[in-house]
C-alpha positions in Angstrom: -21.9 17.2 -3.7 -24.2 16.0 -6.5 -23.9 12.8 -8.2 -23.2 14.1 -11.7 -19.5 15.6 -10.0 -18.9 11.7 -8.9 -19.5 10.0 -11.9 -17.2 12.4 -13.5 -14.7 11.7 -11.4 -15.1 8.2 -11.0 -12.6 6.9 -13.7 -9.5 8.9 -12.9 -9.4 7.6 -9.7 -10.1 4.2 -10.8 -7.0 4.2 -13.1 -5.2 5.7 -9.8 -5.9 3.5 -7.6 -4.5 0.4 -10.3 -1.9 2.4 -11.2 -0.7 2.5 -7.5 -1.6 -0.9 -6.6 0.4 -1.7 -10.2 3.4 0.5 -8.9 3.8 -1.3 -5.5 3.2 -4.7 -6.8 6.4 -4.1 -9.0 8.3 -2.6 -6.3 7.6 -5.6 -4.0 8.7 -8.0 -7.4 11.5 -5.8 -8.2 13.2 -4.5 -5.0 16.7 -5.9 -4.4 16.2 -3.9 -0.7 13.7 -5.3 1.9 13.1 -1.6 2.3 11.7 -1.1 -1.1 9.3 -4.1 -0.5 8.1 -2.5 2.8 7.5 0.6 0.9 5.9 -1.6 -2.0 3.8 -3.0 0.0 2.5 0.8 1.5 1.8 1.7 -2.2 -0.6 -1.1 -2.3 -2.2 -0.4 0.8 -2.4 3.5 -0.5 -4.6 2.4 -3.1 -6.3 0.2 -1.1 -7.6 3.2 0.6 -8.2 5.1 -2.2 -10.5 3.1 -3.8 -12.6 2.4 -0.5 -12.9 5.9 0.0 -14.1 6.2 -3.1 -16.7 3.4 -3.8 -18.1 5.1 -0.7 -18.5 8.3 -1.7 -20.1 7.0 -4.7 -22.4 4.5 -2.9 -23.4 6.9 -0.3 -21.7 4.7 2.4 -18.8 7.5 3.2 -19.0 6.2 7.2 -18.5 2.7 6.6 -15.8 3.3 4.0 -14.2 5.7 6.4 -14.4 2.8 9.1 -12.3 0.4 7.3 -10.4 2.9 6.4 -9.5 3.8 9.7 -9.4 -0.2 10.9 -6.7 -0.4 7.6 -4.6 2.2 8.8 -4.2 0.6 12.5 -3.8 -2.9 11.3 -1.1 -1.1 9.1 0.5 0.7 11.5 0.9 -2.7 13.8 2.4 -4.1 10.1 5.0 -1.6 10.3 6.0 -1.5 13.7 6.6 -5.7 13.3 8.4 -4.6 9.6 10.6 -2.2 11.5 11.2 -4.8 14.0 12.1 -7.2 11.2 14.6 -5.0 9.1 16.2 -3.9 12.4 17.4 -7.8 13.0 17.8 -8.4 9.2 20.4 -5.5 8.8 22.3 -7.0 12.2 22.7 -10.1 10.0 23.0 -8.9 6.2 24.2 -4.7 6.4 23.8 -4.4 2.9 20.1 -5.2 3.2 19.9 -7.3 -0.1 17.2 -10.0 -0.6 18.7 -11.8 -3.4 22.1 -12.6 -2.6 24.6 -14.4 -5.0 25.7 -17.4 -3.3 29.7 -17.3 -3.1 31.2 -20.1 -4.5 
């Protein structure tokens, strides 16, 4: 494609990508469920990936950014299988899957 259509679009999916990594990095602050936090934390990645795949195509360096992109997306898949593992055992202990607990008294 020619340059002129990536500069065009090179501010939209700026604002994207920080509105996504905005969007999980509340969800991961806000989240009562460690559920929510897991799927905060995938937002961020989302964007993550969006904007690599981005500064590549407008770099010219579409391979490379495609091969961290593809690193990302095992290294998050690992993340998730150990998340999974996590909330499994956490829900054994706490079924209502809260994070912030009042402490009885």
């Amino acid at each position: 494609m020619s340059e002129d259509f990536y500069i065009l679009i090179t501010l939209p999916v700026q604002i994207t990508a920080a509105l996504l990594a905005l969007l999980g990095l509340i969800s991961i602050l806000r989240a009562p469920s460690i559920i929510r936090q897991i799927f905060g934390f995938k937002i961020i990645l989302l964007a993550i990936e969006l904007f690599l795949m981005h500064a590549g195509a407008i770099h010219g360096k579409l391979p490379e950014a495609q091969t961290l992109i593809i690193i990302m997306l095992v290294v998050e898949s690992i993340f998730m299988a150990v998340a999974l593992a996590i909330i499994t055992n956490y829900y054994e202990h706490f079924p209502q899957g809260l994070i912030h607990r009042k402490e009885e008294e």
